[in-house]
C-alpha positions as CSV (number, residue, x, y, z in Angstrom):
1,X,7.2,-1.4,18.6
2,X,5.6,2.3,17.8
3,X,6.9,3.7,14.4
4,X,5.0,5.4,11.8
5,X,6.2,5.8,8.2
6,X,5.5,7.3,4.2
7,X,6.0,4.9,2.0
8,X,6.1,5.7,-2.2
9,X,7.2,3.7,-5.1
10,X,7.5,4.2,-9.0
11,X,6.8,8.2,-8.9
12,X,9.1,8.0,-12.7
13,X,9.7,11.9,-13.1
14,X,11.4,11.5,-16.3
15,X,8.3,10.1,-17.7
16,X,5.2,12.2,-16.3
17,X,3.8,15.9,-16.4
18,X,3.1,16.2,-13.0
19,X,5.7,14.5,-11.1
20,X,6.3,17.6,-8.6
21,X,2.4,18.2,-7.7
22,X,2.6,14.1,-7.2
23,X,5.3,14.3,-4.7
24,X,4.0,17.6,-3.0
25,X,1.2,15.7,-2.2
26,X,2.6,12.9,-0.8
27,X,5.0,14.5,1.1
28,X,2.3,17.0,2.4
29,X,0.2,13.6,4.0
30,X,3.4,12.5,5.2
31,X,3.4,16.1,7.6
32,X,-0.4,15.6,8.4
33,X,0.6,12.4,9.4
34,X,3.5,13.2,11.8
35,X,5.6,10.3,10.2
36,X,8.9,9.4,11.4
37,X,10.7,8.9,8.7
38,X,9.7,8.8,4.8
39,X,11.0,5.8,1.8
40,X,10.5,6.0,-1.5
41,X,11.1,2.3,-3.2
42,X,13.3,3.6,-6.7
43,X,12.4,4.5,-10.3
44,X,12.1,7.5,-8.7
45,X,14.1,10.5,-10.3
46,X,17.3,10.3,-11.5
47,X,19.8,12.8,-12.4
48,X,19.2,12.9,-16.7
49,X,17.3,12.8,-19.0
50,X,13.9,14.8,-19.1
51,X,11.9,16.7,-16.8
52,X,15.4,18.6,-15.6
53,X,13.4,21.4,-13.7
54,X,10.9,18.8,-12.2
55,X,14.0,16.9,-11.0
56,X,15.6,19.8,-9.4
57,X,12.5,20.9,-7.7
58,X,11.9,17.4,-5.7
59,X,15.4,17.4,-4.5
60,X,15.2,20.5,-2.9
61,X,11.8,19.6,-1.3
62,X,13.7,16.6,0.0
63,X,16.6,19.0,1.0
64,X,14.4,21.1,3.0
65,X,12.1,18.8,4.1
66,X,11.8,18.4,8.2
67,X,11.6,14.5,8.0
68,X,14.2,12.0,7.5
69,X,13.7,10.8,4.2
70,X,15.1,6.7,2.7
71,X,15.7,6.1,-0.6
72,X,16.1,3.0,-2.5
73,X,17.8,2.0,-6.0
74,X,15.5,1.1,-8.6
75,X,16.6,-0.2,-11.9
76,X,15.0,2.4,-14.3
77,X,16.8,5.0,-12.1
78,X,20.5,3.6,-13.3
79,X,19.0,3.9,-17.1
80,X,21.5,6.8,-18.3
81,X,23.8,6.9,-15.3
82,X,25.9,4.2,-12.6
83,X,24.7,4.1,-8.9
84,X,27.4,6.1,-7.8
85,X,26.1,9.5,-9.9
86,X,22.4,8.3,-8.9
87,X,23.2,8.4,-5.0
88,X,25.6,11.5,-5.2
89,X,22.3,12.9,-7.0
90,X,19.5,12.4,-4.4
91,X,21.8,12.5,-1.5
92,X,21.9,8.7,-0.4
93,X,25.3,7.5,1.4
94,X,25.1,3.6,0.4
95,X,23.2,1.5,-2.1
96,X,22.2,-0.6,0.6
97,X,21.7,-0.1,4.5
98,X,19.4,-0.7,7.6
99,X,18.6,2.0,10.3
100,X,16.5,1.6,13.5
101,X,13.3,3.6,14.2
102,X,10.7,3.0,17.4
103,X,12.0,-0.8,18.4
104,X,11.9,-1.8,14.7
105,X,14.9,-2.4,12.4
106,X,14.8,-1.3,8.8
107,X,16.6,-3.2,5.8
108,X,17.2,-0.7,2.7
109,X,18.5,-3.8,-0.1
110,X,19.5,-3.0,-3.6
111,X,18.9,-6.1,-6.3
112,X,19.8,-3.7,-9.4
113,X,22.2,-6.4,-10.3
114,X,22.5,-9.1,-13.2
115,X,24.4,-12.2,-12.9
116,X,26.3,-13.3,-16.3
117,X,29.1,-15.9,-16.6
118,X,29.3,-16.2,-12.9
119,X,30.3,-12.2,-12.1
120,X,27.1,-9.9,-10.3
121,X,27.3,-6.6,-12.4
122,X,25.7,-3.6,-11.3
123,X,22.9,-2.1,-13.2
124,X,24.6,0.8,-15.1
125,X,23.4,3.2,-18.0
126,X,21.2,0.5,-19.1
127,X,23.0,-2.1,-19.3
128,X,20.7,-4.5,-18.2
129,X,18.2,-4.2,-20.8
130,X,21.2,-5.5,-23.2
131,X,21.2,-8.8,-21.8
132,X,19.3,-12.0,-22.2
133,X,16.3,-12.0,-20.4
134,X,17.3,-14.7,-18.7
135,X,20.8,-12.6,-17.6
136,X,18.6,-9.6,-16.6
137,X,16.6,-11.2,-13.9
138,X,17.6,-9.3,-10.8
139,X,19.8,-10.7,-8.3
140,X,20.6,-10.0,-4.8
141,X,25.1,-10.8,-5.2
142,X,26.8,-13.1,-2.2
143,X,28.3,-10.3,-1.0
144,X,25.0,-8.3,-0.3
145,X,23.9,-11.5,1.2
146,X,26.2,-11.7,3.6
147,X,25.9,-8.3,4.5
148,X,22.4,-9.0,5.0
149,X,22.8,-11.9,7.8
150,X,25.5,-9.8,9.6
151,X,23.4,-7.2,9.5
152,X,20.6,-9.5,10.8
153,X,22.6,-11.4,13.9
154,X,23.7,-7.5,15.3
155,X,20.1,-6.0,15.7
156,X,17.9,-6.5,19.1
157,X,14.8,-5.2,16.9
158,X,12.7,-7.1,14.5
159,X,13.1,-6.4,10.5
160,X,11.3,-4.7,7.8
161,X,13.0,-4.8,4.5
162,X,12.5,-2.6,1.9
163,X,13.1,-3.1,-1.6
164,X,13.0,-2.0,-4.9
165,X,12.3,-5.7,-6.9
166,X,10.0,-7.8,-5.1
167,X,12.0,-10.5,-2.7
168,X,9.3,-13.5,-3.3
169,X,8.9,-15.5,-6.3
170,X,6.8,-13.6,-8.9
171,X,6.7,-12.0,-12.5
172,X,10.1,-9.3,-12.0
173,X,10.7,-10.6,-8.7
174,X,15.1,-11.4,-7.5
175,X,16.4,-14.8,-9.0
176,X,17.6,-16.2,-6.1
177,X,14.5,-15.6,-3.8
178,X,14.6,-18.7,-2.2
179,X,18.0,-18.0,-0.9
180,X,17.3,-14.6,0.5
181,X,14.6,-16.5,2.4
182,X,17.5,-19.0,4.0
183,X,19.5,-15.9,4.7
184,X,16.7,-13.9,6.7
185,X,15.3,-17.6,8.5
186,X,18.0,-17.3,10.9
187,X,17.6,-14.0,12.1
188,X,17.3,-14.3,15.8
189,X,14.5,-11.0,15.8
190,X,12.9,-12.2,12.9
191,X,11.8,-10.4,9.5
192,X,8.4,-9.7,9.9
193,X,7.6,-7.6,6.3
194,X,9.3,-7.3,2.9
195,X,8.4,-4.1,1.1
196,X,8.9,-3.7,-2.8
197,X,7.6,-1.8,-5.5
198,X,8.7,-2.3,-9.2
199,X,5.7,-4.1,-10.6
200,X,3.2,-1.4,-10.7
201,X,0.2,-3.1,-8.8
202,X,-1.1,-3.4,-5.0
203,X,-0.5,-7.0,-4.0
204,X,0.8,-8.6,-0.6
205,X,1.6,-12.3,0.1
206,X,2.9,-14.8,2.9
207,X,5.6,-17.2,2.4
208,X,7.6,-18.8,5.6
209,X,5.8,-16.4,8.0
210,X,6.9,-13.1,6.2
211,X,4.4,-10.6,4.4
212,X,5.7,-9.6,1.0
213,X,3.7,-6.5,0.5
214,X,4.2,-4.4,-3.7
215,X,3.3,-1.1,-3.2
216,X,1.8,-0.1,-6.1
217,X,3.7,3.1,-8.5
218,X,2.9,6.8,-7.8
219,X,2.1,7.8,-11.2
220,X,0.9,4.9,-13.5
221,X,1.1,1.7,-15.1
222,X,3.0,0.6,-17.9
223,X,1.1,-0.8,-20.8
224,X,3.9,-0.5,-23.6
225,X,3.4,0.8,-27.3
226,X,0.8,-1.8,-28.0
227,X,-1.5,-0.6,-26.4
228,X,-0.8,3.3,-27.1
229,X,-3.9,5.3,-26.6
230,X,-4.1,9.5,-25.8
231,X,-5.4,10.8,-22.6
232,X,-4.0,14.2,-22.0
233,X,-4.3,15.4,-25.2
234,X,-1.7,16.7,-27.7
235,X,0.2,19.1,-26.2
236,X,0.9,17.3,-23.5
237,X,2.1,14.1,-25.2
238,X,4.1,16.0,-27.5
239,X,6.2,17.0,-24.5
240,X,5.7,13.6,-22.6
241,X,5.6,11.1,-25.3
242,X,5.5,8.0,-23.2
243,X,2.4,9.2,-21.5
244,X,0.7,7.4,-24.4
245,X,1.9,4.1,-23.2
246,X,0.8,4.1,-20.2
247,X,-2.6,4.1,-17.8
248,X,-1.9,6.5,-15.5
249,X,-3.6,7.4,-11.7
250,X,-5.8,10.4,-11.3
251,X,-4.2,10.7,-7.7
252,X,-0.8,9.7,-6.7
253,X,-0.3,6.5,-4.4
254,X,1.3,5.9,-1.3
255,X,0.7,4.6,2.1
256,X,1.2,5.8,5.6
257,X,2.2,3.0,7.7
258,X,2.0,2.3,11.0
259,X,4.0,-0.7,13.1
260,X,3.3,-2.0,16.5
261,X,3.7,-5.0,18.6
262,X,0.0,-6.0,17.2
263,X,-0.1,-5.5,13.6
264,X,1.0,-3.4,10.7
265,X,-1.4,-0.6,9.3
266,X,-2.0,0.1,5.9
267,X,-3.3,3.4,5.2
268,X,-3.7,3.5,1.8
269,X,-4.7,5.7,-0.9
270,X,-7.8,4.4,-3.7
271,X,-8.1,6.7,-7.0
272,X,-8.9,5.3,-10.7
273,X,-7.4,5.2,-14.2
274,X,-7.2,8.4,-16.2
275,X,-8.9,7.4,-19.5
276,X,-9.1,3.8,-21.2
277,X,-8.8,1.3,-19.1
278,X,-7.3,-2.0,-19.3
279,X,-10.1,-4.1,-19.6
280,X,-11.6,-1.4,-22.5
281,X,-8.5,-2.2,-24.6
282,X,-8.3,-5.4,-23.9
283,X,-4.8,-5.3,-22.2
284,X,-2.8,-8.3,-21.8
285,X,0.6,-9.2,-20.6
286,X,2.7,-12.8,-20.1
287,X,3.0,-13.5,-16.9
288,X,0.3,-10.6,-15.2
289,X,-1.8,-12.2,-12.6
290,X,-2.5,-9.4,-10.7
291,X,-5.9,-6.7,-11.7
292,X,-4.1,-3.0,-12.6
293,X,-5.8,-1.3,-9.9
294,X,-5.1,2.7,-9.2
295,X,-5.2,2.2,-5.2
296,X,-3.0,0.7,-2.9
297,X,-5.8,-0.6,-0.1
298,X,-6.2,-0.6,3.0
299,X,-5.1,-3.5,5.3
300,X,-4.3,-4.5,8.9
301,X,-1.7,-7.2,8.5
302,X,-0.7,-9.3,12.1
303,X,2.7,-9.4,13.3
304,X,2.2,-11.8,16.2
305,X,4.1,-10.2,18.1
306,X,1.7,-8.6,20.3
């Protein structure tokens, strides 16, 4: 195995002032790098709402860009349209998918789904946020599922799966974790890595022999009205209102990752919090175990395969 990818999660466009010089630069380390390929693990820019000219710029980038380039659903990016306008929108053929790169084989899944009265409905304009919490857990649907073991019993590589919602137990993680876990078991390559974003922080975990690695956002984390507090100043919040709500990164995040038989390299990027910090307003959340950090580390994480 010899693959090399850029990996980004969470940029939110709609929400930021400087989503384009964000992306610029990650896609600018991702050349430097040589990369493959490049994924970007959803919230990432859908087709309304604000930031129109921002939106339009980072398509064309990706349009014209010289590297293949993976998306993935996220649920905030089905907020004010179905998946169908989203994909048409940033040019992506299925919701979900796989793809083989340098004797590895890549797992694109889509959990923006919510299961009520026994029927999976897809995320849609919202809709989710209308539910229960209970109904709005994501949930990866039978079908999916299915695909997902066929799609494991045909490759002669082992997986990497990347996802939007984590795949492991935790706070905004898929319902039915524990059966995705049965479904990948019998791979006959083996899933070695589970790659999510979503949750806004840098975290990895193993369960059963797979690493379940959150890569944490691009642009910020969510702290809600609560906790409002200004860091741009005026002008810049009148424009971007929800910047108030949020502790955002000096520097964008993202990781260039390399795979081999041996291990899987981390390069990560480390930056800090623009303005308060969590701990100086006291910021607490139900649920939150992990410290809001503006990085994602680091790490060298064995495959055993070597």
């Amino acid at each position: 195995m010899k693959v090399r990818f850029g990996i980004c999660a969470d940029l939110h466009v709609d929400f930021i002032h400087d989503g384009v010089w964000r992306f610029e630069q990650f896609l600018d380390e991702c050349k430097k790098a040589e990369v493959d390929f490049c994924v970007q693990l959803g919230d990432f820019c859908p087709p309304n709402g604000n930031q129109m000219k921002d939106k339009e710029c980072i398509i064309k980038k990706i349009e014209d860009y010289s590297i293949p380039f993976y998306h993935t659903l996220g649920n905030h990016d089905m907020d004010a349209n179905n998946k169908q306008e989203v994909m048409e929108y940033i040019g992506m053929q299925n919701n979900y998918y796989s793809f083989d790169f340098g004797g590895v084989h890549f797992m694109v899944i889509d959990a923006c789904y919510y299961e009520q009265s026994g029927l999976y409905i897809d995320y849609e304009k919202g809709n989710y946020k209308k539910v229960s919490e209970d109904a709005r857990v994501p949930v990866l649907p039978p079908c999916e599922l299915e695909w997902i073991k066929e799609d494991l019993q045909k490759t002669i590589y082992p997986t990497i799966v990347f996802s939007h919602q984590s795949l492991v137990e935790s706070r905004a993680g898929i319902q039915n974790a524990d059966v995705f876990r049965e479904t990948i078991n019998d791979a006959p390559k083996g899933v070695f890595a589970a790659i999510c974003g979503h949750e806004h922080v840098d975290r990895i975990e193993n369960k059963d022999g797979v690493w379940y690695m959150c890569v944490n956002s691009m642009s910020y984390y969510w702290a809600g009205s609560k906790y409002k507090h200004e860091t741009y100043g005026k002008e810049i919040v009148e424009k971007h209102p929800r910047l108030e709500s949020v502790f955002p990164y000096q520097e964008p995040l993202y990781a260039i990752v390399d795979v081999t038989d041996e291990a899987i390299y981390v390069n990560g990027v480390e930056s800090k919090i623009i303005g308060a910090t969590p701990e100086q307003l006291q910021f607490k959340k139900i649920g939150l175990t992990d410290k809001i950090t503006a990085s994602v580390i680091d790490r060298t994480i064995k495959t055993n395969r070597g």
